[in-house]
LOFIDO-500450 format. One record per residue (C-alpha): x, y negated, z; residue in one letter; residue number from 1. Coordinates in Angstrom, 1 decimal. Layout:
<rs>
<r east="X" north="Y" up="Z" resn="A" resi="NUM"/>
...
</rs>
This chain:
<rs>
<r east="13.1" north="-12.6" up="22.3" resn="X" resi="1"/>
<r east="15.3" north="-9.6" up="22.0" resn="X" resi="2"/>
<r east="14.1" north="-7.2" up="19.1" resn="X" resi="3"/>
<r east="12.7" north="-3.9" up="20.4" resn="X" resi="4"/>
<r east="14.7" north="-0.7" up="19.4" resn="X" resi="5"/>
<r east="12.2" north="1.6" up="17.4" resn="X" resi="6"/>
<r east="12.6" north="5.1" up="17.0" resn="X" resi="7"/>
<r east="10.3" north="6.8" up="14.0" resn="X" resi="8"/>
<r east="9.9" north="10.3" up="13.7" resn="X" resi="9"/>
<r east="8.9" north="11.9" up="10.4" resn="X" resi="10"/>
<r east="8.1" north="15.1" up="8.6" resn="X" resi="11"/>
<r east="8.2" north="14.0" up="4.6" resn="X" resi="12"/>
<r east="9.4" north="11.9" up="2.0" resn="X" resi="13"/>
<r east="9.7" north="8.7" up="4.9" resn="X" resi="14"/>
<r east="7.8" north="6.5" up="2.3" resn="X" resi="15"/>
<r east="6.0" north="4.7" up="5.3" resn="X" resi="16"/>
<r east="9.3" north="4.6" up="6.8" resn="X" resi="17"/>
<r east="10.7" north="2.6" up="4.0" resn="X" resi="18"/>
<r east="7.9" north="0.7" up="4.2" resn="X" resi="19"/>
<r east="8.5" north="-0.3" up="7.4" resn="X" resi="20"/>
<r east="12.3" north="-1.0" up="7.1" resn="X" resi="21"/>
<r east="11.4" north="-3.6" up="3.8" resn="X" resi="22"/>
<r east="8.8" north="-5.6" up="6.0" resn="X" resi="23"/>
<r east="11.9" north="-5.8" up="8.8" resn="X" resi="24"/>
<r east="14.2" north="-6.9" up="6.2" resn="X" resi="25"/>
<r east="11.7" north="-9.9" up="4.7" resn="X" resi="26"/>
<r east="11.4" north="-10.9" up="8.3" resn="X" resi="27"/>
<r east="15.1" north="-11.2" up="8.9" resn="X" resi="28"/>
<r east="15.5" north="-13.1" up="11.8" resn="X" resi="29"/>
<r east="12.5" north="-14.0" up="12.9" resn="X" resi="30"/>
<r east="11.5" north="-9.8" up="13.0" resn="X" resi="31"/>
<r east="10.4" north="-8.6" up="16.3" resn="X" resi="32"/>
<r east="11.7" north="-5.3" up="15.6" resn="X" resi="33"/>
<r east="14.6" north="-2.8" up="14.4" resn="X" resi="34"/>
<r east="15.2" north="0.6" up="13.4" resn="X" resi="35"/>
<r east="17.5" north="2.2" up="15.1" resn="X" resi="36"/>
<r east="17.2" north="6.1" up="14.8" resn="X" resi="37"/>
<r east="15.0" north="8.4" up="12.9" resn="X" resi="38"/>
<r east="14.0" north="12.0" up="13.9" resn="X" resi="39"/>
<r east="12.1" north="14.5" up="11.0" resn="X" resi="40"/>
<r east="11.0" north="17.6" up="11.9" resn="X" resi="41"/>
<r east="12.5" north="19.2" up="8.8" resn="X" resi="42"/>
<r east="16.2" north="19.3" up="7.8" resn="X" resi="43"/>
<r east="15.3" north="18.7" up="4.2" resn="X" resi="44"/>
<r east="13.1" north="15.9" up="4.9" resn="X" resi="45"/>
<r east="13.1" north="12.7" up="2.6" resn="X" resi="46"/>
<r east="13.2" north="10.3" up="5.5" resn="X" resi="47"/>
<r east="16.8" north="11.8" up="6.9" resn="X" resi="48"/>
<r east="18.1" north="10.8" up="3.0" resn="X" resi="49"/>
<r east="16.3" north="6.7" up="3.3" resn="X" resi="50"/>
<r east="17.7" north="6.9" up="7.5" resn="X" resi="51"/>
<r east="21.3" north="7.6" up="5.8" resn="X" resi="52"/>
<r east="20.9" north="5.3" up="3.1" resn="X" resi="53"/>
<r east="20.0" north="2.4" up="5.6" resn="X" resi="54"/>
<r east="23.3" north="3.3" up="7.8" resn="X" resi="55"/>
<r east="20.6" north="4.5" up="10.7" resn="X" resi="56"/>
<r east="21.4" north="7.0" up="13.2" resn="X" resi="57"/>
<r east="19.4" north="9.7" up="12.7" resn="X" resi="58"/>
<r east="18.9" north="13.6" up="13.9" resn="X" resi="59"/>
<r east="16.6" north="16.8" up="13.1" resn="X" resi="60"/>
<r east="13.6" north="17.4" up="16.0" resn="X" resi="61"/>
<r east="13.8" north="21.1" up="16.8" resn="X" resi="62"/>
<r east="12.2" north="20.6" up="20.3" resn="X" resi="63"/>
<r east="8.6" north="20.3" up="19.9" resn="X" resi="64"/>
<r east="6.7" north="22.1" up="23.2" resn="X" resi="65"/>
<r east="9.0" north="20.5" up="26.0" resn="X" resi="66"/>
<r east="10.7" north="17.5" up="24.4" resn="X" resi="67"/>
<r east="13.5" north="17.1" up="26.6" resn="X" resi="68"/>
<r east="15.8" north="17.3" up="23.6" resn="X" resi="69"/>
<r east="14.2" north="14.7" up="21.5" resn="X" resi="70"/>
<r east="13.7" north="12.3" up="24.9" resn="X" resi="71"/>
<r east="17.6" north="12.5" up="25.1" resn="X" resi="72"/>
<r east="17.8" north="11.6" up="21.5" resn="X" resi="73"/>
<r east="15.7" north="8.9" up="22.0" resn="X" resi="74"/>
<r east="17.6" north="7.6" up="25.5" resn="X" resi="75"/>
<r east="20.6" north="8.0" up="23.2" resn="X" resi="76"/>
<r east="19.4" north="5.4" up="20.8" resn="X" resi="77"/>
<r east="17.9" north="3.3" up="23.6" resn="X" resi="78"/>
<r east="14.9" north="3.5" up="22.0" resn="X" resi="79"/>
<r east="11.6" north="0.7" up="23.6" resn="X" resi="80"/>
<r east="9.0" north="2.0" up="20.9" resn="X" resi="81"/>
<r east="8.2" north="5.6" up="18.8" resn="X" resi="82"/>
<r east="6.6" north="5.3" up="15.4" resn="X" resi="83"/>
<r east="5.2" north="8.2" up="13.9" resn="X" resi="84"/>
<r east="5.5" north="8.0" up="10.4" resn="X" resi="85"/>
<r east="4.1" north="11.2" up="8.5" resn="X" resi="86"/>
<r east="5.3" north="13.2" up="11.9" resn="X" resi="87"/>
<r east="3.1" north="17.0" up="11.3" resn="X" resi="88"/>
<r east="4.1" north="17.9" up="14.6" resn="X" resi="89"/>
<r east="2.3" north="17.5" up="18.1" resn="X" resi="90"/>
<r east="4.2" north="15.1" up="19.9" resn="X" resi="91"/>
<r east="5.1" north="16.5" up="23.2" resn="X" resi="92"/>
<r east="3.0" north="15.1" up="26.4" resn="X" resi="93"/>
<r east="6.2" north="14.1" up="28.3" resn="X" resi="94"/>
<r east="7.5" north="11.8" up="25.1" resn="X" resi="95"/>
<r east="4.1" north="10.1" up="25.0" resn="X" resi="96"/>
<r east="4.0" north="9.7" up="28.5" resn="X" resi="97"/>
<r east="7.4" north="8.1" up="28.2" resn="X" resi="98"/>
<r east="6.3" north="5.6" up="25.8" resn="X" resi="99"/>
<r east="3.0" north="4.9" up="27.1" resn="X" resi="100"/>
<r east="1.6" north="1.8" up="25.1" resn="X" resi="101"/>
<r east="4.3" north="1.7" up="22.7" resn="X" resi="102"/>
<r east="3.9" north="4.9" up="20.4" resn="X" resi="103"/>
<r east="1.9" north="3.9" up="17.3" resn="X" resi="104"/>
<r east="0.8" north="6.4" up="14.3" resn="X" resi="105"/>
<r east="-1.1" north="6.0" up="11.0" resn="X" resi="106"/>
<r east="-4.0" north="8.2" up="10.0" resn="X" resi="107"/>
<r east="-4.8" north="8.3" up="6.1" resn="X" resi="108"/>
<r east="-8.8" north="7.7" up="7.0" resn="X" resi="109"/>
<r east="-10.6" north="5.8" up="9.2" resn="X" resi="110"/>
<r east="-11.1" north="7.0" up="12.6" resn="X" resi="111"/>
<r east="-12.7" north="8.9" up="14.3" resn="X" resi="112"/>
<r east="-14.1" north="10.3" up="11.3" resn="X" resi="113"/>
<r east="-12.2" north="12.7" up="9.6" resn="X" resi="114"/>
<r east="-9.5" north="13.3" up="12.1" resn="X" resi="115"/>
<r east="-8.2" north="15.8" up="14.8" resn="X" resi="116"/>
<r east="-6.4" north="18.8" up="15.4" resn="X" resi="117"/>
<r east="-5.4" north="19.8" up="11.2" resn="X" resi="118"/>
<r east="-6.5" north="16.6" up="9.6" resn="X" resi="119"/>
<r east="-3.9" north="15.5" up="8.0" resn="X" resi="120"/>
<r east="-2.0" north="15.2" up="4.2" resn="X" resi="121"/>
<r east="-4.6" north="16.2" up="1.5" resn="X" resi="122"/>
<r east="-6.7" north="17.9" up="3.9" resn="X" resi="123"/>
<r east="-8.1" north="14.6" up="5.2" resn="X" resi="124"/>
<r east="-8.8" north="13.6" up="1.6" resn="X" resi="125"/>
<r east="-10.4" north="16.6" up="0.6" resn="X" resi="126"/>
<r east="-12.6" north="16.5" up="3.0" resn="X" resi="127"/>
<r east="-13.8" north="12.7" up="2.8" resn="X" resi="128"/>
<r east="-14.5" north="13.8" up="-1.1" resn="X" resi="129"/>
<r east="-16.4" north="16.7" up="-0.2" resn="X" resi="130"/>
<r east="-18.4" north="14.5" up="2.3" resn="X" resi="131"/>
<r east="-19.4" north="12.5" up="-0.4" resn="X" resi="132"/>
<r east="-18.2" north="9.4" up="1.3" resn="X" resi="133"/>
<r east="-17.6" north="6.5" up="-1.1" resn="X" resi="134"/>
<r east="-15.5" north="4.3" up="1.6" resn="X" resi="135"/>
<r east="-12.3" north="5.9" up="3.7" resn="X" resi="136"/>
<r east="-9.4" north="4.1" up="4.6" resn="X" resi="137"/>
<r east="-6.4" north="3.4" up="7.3" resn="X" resi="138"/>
<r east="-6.4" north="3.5" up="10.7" resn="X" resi="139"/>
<r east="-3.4" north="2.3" up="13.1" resn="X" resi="140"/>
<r east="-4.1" north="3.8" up="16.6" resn="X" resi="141"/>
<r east="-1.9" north="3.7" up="19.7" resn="X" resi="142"/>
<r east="-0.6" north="8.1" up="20.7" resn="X" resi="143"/>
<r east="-2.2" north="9.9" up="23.5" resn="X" resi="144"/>
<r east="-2.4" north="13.1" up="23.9" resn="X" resi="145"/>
<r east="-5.1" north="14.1" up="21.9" resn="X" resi="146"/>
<r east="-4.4" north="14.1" up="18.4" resn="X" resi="147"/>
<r east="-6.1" north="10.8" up="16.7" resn="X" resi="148"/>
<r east="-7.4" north="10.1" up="19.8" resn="X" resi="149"/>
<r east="-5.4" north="6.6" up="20.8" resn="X" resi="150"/>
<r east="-6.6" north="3.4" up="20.9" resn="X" resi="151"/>
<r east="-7.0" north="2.2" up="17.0" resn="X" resi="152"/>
<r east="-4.9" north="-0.6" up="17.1" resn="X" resi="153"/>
<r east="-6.3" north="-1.7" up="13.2" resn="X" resi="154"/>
<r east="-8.3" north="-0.3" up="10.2" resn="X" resi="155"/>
<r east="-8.9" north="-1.1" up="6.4" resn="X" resi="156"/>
<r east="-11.0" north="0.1" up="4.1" resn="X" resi="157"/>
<r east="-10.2" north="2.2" up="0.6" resn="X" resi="158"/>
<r east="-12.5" north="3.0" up="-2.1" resn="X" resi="159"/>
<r east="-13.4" north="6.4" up="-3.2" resn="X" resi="160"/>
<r east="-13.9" north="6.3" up="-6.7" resn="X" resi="161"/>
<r east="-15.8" north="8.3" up="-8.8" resn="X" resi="162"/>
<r east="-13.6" north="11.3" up="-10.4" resn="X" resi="163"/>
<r east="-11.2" north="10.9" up="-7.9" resn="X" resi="164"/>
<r east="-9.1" north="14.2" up="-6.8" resn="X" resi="165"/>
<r east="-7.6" north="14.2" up="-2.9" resn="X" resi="166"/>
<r east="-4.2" north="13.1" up="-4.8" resn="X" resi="167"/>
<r east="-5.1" north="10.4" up="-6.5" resn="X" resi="168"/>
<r east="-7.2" north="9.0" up="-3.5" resn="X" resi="169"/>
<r east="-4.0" north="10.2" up="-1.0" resn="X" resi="170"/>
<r east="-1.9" north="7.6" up="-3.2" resn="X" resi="171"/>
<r east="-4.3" north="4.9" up="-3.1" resn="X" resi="172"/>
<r east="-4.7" north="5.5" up="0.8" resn="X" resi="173"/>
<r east="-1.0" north="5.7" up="0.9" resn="X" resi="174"/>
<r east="-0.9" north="1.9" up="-0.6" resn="X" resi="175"/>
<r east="-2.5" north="0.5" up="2.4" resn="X" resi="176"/>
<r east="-1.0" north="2.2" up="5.1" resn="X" resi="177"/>
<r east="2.5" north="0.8" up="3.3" resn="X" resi="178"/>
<r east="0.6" north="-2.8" up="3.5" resn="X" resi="179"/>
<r east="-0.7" north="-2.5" up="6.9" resn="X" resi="180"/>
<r east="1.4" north="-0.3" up="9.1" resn="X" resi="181"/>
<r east="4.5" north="-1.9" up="9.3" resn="X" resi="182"/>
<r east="2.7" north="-5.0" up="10.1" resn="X" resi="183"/>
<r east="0.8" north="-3.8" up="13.0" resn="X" resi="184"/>
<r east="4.2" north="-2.4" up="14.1" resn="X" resi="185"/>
<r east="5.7" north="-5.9" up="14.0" resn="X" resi="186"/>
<r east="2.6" north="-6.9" up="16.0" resn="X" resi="187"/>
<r east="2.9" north="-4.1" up="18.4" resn="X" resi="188"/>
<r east="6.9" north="-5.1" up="18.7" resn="X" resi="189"/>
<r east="6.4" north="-8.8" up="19.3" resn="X" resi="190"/>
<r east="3.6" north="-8.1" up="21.9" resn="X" resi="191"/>
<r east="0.9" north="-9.6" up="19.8" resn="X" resi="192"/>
<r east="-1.1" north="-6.7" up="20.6" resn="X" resi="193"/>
<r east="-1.1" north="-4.4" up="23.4" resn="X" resi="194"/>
<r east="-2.9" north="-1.7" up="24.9" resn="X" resi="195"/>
<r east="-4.7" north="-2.7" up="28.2" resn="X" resi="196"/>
<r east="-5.4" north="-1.3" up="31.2" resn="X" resi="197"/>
<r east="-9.0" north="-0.3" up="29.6" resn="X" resi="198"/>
<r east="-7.6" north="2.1" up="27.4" resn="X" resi="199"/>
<r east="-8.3" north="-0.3" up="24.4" resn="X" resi="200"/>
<r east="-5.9" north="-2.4" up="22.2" resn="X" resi="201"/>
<r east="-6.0" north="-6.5" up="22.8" resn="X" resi="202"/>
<r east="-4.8" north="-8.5" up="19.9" resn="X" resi="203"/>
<r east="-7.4" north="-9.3" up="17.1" resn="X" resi="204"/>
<r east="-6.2" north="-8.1" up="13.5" resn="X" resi="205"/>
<r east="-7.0" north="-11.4" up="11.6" resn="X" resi="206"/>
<r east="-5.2" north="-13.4" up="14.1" resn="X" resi="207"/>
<r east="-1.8" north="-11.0" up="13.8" resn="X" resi="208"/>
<r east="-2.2" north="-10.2" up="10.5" resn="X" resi="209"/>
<r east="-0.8" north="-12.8" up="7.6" resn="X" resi="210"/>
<r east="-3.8" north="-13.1" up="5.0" resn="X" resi="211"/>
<r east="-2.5" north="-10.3" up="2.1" resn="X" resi="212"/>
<r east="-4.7" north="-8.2" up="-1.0" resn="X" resi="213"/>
<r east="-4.5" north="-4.9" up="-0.2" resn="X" resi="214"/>
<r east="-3.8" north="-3.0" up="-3.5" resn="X" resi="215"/>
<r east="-6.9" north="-0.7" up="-4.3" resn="X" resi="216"/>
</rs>
């Protein structure tokens, strides 16, 4: 099976983009999957610093109502599948039309609560602490055009711990989504799930998922 050519796009640090590129790397191989360009949305993001590092192609997204700029970028790097990886920007209806079924994202709680239009970074946390909520968590959801809106692809559930402040529980969140994002990815690559025709995602987590401890 020929590897799909995944493109992420990113607005921070990259820290799920790592992530991802160290699960590729322990598949070797056998991985389903390979990096091939990464967009940020910000010149001084973190992620355009790991792209380098890694010898990845990699460019700054300055086109974010039309797209046609970032679509040539991603033609450029023959891109089969978009990750979104930290991305604060709206992804623009023509990319996600474009990669229909293969555009994944991660959203630091699970869906659909505490999601939508603003929700995102330590404003989701704050607001699960503020609910009172002693479970949130990680949710893997194919991109529409809604914002978390997709179908969720996978979920796990975090702790919220007494005393906890939205940084502390943003860094335990962030633990999990480095666990189980890159693997869903690698699921979503090999074609061991897929979004149907229903609107849903097929491919059950315990059968694609090795058996791992997420760190709480």
């Amino acid at each position: 099976m020929t590897a799909m050519r995944i493109a992420v796009l990113a607005s921070g640090g990259g820290s799920n983009l790592q992530a991802l590129l160290d699960h590729l790397a322990t598949l070797g191989a056998t991985a389903p999957g390979q990096v091939v360009w990464v967009g940020a949305s910000r010149a001084d993001a973190g992620a355009l610093a790991r792209a380098s590092a890694a010898g990845i192609a990699s460019n700054v997204v300055t086109d974010f109502d039309v797209g046609d700029d970032l679509l040539a970028d991603l033609a450029a790097a023959r891109a089969d599948m978009v990750v979104l990886a930290g991305y604060l920007k709206r992804v623009p209806p023509a990319i996600v039309r474009a990669f229909h079924g293969c555009m994944l994202n991660v959203h630091p709680a699970l869906l659909p609560a505490f999601g939508g239009a603003g929700m995102y970074g330590e404003r989701v946390h704050a607001a699960v602490i503020a609910s009172g909520a002693r479970v949130t968590g990680v949710t893997v959801h194919f991109v529409n055009e809604e914002f978390d809106s997709g179908a969720i692809v996978a979920q796990w559930p975090v702790p919220v711990l007494e005393g906890d402040t939205p940084l502390v529980l943003a860094a335990r969140v962030l633990r999990a989504e480095h666990a189980l994002y890159p693997r869903c990815i690698a699921a979503v690559a090999a074609g061991t799930i897929i979004l149907g025709t229903d609107g849903r995602a097929h491919g059950t987590p315990a059968e694609l998922l090795p058996e791992f401890a997420l760190p709480q």
